[in-house]
Structures are given as structure tokens and as C-alpha cells.
N, C-alpha and C positions, 0 to 999 in steps of 0.2 A: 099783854097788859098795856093800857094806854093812862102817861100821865100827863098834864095838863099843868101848867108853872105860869101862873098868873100875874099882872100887875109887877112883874120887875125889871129892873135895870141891866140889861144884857150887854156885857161888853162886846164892842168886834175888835177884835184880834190885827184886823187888816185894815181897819179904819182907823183904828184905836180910839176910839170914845163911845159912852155906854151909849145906848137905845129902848127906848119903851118901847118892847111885845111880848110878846104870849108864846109859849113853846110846848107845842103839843110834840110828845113822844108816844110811838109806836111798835110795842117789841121792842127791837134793839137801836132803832133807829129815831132821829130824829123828823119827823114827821113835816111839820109844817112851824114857820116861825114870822108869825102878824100878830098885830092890835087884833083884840077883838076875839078871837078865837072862843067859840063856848066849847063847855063840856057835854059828851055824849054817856050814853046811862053807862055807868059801869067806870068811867077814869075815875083814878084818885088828882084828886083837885091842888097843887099845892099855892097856897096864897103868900106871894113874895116882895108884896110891898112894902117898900124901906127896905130891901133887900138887892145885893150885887150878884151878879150870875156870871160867872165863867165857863170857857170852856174845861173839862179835867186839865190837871196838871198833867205835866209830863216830865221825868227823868230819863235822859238816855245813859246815864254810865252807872249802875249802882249792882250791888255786891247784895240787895235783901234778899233776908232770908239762906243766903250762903256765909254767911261771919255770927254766930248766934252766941248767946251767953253760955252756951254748957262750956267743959272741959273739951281743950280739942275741938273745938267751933267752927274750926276754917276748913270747910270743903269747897272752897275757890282757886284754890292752888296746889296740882299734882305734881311737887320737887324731886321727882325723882330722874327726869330724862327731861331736857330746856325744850322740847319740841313735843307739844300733847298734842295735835289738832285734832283728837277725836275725844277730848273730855268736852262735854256738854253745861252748856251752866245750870238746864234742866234739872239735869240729873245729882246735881247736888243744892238745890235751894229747897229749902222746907216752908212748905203755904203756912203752915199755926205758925211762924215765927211774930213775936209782937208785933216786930218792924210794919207788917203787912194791915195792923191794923191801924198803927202809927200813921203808915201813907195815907191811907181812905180816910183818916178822921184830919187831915191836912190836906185832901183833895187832889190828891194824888191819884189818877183812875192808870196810866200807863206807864210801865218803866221797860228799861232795857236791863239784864242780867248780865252778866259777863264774869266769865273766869279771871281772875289776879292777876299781876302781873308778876309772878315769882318765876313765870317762863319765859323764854324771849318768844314764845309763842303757844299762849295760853289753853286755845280750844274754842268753842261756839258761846256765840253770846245771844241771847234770844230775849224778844219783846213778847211782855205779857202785859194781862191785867192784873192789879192788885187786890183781887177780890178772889175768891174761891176756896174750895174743901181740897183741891188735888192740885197739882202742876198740871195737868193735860186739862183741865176746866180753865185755866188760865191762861196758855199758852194761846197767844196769837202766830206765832214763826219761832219753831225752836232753834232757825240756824238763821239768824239775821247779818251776823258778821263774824268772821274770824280776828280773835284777839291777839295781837305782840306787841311785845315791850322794850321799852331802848333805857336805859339810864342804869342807878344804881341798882334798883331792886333785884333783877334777873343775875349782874355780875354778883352782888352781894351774896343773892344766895347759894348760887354755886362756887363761887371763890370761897367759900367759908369751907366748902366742902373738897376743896384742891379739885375743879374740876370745871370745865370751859363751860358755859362762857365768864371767864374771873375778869374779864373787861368789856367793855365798849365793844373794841376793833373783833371782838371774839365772837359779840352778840350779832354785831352786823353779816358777818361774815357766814355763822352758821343759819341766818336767815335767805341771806343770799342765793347760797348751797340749798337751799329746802327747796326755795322758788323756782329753782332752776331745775330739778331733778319735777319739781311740778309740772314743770312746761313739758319736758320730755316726755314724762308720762302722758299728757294729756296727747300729744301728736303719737304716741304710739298706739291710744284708744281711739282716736280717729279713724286707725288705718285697719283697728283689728279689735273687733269689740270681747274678744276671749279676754285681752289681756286684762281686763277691771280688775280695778286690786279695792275693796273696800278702805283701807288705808289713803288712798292718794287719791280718790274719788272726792274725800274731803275738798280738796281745790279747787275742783272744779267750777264751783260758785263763784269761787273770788276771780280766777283768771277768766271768766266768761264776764266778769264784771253785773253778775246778778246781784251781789255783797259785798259792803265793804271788807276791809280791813281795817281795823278798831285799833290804833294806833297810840298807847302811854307811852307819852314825853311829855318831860317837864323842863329841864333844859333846852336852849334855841338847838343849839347843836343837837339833839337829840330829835329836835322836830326836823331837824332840815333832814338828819337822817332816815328818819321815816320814809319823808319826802321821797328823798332818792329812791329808797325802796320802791316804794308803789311808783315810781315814773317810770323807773327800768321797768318792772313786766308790765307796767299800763295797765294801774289797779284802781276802784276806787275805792276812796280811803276820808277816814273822818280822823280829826287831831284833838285826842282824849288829852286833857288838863291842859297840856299849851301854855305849862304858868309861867313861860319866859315868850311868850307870846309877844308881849309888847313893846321887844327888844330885835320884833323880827317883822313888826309890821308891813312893809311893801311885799316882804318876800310871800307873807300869807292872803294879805289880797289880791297879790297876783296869780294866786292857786284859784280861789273862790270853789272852797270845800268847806263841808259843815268843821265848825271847832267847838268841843265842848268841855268851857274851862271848870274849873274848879278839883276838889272840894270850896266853898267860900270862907267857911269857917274852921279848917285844918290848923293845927299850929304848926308850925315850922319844923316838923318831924327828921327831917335828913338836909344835905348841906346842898342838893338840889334844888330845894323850895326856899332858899335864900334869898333872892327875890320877887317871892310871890307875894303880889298884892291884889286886893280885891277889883283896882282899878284897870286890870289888865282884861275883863271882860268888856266894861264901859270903853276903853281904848278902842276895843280890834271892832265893836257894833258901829260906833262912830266912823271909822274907818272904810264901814262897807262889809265888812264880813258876817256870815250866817253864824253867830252863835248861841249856845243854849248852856243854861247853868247845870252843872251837876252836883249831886252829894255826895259820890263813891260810898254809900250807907256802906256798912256803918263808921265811915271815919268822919261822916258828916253827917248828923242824923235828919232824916227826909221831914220829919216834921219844922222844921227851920230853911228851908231852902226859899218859899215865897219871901220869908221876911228878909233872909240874903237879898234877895232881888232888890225888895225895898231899901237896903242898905246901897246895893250900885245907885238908886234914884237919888241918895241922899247925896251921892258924891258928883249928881249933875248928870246922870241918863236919862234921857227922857222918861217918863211913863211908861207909855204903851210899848216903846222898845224894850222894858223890860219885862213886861208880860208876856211878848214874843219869846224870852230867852226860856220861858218853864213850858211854852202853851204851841203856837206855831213853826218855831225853830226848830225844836226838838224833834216833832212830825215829820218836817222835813228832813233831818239827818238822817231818819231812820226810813225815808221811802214812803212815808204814811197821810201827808197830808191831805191826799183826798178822803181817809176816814176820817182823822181824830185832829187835834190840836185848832181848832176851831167850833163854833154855834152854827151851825149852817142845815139848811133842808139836806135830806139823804145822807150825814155824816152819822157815826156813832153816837150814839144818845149817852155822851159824858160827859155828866153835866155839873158841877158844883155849885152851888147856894150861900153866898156867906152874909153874915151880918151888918158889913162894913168893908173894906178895902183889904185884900188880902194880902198884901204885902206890908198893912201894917202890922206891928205885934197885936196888939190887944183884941184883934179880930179872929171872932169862933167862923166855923164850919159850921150852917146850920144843915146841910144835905151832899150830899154826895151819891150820884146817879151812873152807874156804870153798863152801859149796854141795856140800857132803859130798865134797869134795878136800883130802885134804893139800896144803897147799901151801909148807911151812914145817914141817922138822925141823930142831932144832938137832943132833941126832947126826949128822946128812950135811949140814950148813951149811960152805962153806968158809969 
């Protein structure tokens, strides 16, 4: 199917300011993007004058579709042993959950899933699209990054249960020990390929440095611990929330690693997020560092996260750098920008349409194009 987006205002991403052309898409991809372009027999035509064009949205840290309103909702966290790294976030996120429709009609085309941080070492976290009947229709990489967690959440919840990690120095320590016995295994698979243990196979992504390690901290001490972590076995690594980020400035642009802060609009839930301000993304972008906004959905619901953005604008970030934080940045933390988080010939055909600026509020979503699918019209929206 070829579609054809006429007469509008296309932003770039990398320039950052809009441009009149024409965006013929093809299949899944985006086609060709000039003035002028006609249509051949058979595209559907969409006319976008007085219309802004993005590229899709992008979330790298969210929980949809795994936090859902029934009883018992949370299949993002297996508390029973602090070390899962073969739970999948696949395998427990549900496609009908509202959330999913929530995203697409907010122009949301890609997010990243990821298991909780109720472990100090969660499981697989995998980038999909937000469109489909199944998880396997949607899944782009079900094993993008492995998740652990430094701060209260992991001690909280097994200290509650009289059982390690009930601190810090506990969590560090039994991550430590995991990575360690990872490397061994991996030089004994080297030398002797019987020994495969599907179990400890799991690593091997992260210490060949194919994936990160998906890193919650919100405390500085918590991020520098990470830190440490991934510098000893020489991993790479992204810094999920970071919301004492702006209290650790030099140390993190002298990493020059993606950070992806937020929730933006979280309230002040635990004595960690004591200093969390919304000002701490504008900080570390001005500074020079790669980052992108998240919503951890549902503690931040995905339909508000462009207008967060708009809110960083409002406190003095530039524009287009905060377009970067939902659209190009996030691409880039997750390994992806040669398909998604930009308008470009040969990219993914994801494409959103809106009426006006989307990071201000009162602006609809008139289209949303996902792998050269409409999937999202507000004129036949019930």
C-alpha cells in the first residue's frame, strides 16, 4: 500500500525546524520526501495543509500493557528470587490493554517494555510497536536490554520480606557476584561449547556488548553505582530516571551514555524522588548529554508525555531539543536510529499528523502512520 501526505509542514528532527514536502510512503517504508510529489493510481492521498508532521513518538522505558487495571495487574515484577534474567517483558505485556490505544492516539508509534524494578535484576526488556492483535506482530527485538535496579525499590521489597537484598551494599553486591560468575561462564563456553547452560546464555548479549544494561536509579549515589557496575565488566549501559541527575552533572557527561529521565509528572511517591524536578532533563540536554523523556506508563500516563516536553520548553529548553527527547534521542538509546526517530527516505514509515504543535495541550492527533499503516484517524475515532 502506498500513501502519499501532501502540502505539510514536516519537521526535522536534526535541523530542527519545519519544511514544506510531500511524503510518499511505500509498504513499510518511507519512500521518497520532496515538493511536488504526485500520486500514482491506487495511493490514498492524505491532504495536510495547515498541518505539522512528525516523526512517531518514541518511549524507551515504559511498563504498557504490563501494569493493567484488573486485580493483580502487575506482571512486570517476579519477587520471588532478586535475580530473574530470563523473565521477558514479552511475555507478560497484554496488546488489548487501553494503554496501547492511549499511545497511537498520542503518536506514540515505538516504546521500549521492560520488567519493574522489584529485582535488582529484572529480566529482558524489548522494543516494540504500539499497534497490533498479538505481542509477536509487534515485537521489533524481544531482548533489547537487560534490566537492574539500585535504590529503594529492590531493598524495600525483599527487606519487607527478611531477605537480601534489605540494602543497597546487598543489591550491589549480589549483582556483582551474578556478573562475575557471567564472565566465568562465558570463558568456559569459549573453550567448550557442551557446557551451554540456557540460564547463563542470558549474558551473553550484555557482556559481548550487543545490549545494554537498562539501569533504575534515582538517587546520584545510585547512578554512580550503576556506573561502577557496567565499568567493571565493560558493559553498555543507559541511566533509566537519573532524577538526581543534576546533582551529578560532570560525572555524567563525562560518560556520554543515553539517560532517560523521568516519569515527568510522577508525584513524589518515596524519599528517593525528594529532589526530583522536571528541570533535571533541561540541565543534563544543555550540558551535552543524550537524553530522552520517559513515562514509566503507567505511573506516568503516555498520553501526556509530548505536553511534558512542552512543559521542559516552558522552563527555557530550546524547541527542537525537546523534540529530540521523545523522537531522535530515544532511537538512539535503543540502537535504532537508522530506522525510526526521524522523517527521512529509507526510514520507517512512522509517521504522525497533528493539528498544531504537539507539545502544546490543546493539540489532537489527526493521523498516526505506523510501518506505512494508518492506524489512527481522528475523523473515524469513536
Amino acid at each position: 500500500m502506498s500513501i502519499l501526505i501532501k502540502n505539510g509542514q514536516v519537521f526535522d528532527v536534526n535541523k530542527g525546524f519545519f519544511v514544506e514536502k510531500d511524503i510518499l510512503v511505500s509498504d513499510s517504508k518511507i519512500k521518497s520526501l520532496e515538493k511536488g510529489i504526485g500520486p500514482s493510481e491506487g495511493t490514498i492521498v492524505i491532504n495536510a495543509e495547515n498541518k505539522k508532521i512528525f516523526p512517531g513518538f518514541i518511549d524507551a522505558h515504559s511498563h504498557l500493557g504490563m501494569w493493567t487495571d484488573t486485580q493483580n495487574g502487575n506482571d512486570a515484577n517476579e519477587c520471588v528470587q532478586p535475580l530473574t534474567p530470563l523473565m521477558r517483558a514479552i511475555d507478560g505485556a497484554n496488546p488489548q490493554d487501553k494503554g496501547f490505544t492511549d499511545a497511537v492516539k498520542a503518536g506514540f508509534t515505538t516504546i521500549m517494555i521492560t520488567p519493574g524494578s522489584g529485582n535488582a535484576l529484572g529480566g529482558q526488556a524489548a522494543v516494540i510497536k504500539t499497534c497490533g492483535s498479538t505481542i509477536s506482530e509487534m515485537t521489533v527485538n524481544p531482548y533489547a536490554a537487560l534490566k537492574i535496579a539500585f535504590g529503594e525499590n529492590p531493598k524495600n521489597v525483599y527487606g519487607s520480606m527478611g531477605k537480601s537484598p534489605s540494602s543497597r551494599m546487598s543489591t550491589y553486591s549480589l549483582l556483582e557476584e551474578e556478573f562475575e560468575k557471567a564472565l566465568l561462564y562465558r570463558e568456559k563456553v569459549l573453550k567448550d561449547e557442551t557446557l551451554r547452560d540456557f540460564y547463563w546464555d542470558t549474558y551473553l548479549p550484555v557482556l559481548n556488548r550487543k545490549i545494554p544494561i537498562k539501569i533504575h536509579a534515582h538517587r546520584a549515589d545510585d547512578i554512580m553505582s550503576g556506573i561502577r557496575l557496567a565499568e567493571k565488566f565493560n558493559l553498555k549501559y543507559t541511566l533509566d530516571h537519573c532524577t538526581e541527575g543534576h546533582l551529578i552533572v560532570d560525572e555524567l557527561v563525562s560518560r556520554n551514555v543515553p539517560i532517560l529521565t523521568g516519569p515527568p509528572l510522577m508525584f513524589k511517591s518515596k524519599q528517593e524522588l525528594k529532589n526530583s524536578t522536571i528541570n533535571t532533563s533541561k540541565i543534563l540536554m544543555e550540558a551535552g548529554c543524550l537524553v530522552s523523556l520517559t513515562t514509566d506508563h503507567p505511573f506516568s500516563n503516555i498520553s501526556y508525555l509530548a505536553t511534558a516536553a512542552g512543559m521542559i520548553v516552558k522552563e527555557g529548553l530550546e524547541y527542537s531539543e525537546a523534540v529530540k527527547m521523545i523522537t531522535i534521542n530515544p532511537a538512539k538509546a535503543m540502537g535504532l536510529e537508522k530506522s525510526i526517530g526521524s522523517i527521512a527516505e529509507g526510514k520507517d514509515a512512522d509517521i504522525v499528523i497533528f493539528d498544531g504543535d504537539p507539545l502544546e495541550i490543546r493539540t489532537n492527533t489527526e493521523t498516526t502512520i505506523i510501518k506505512g499503516k494508518i492506524v489512527y484517524n481522528r475523523s473515524n475515532a469513536q
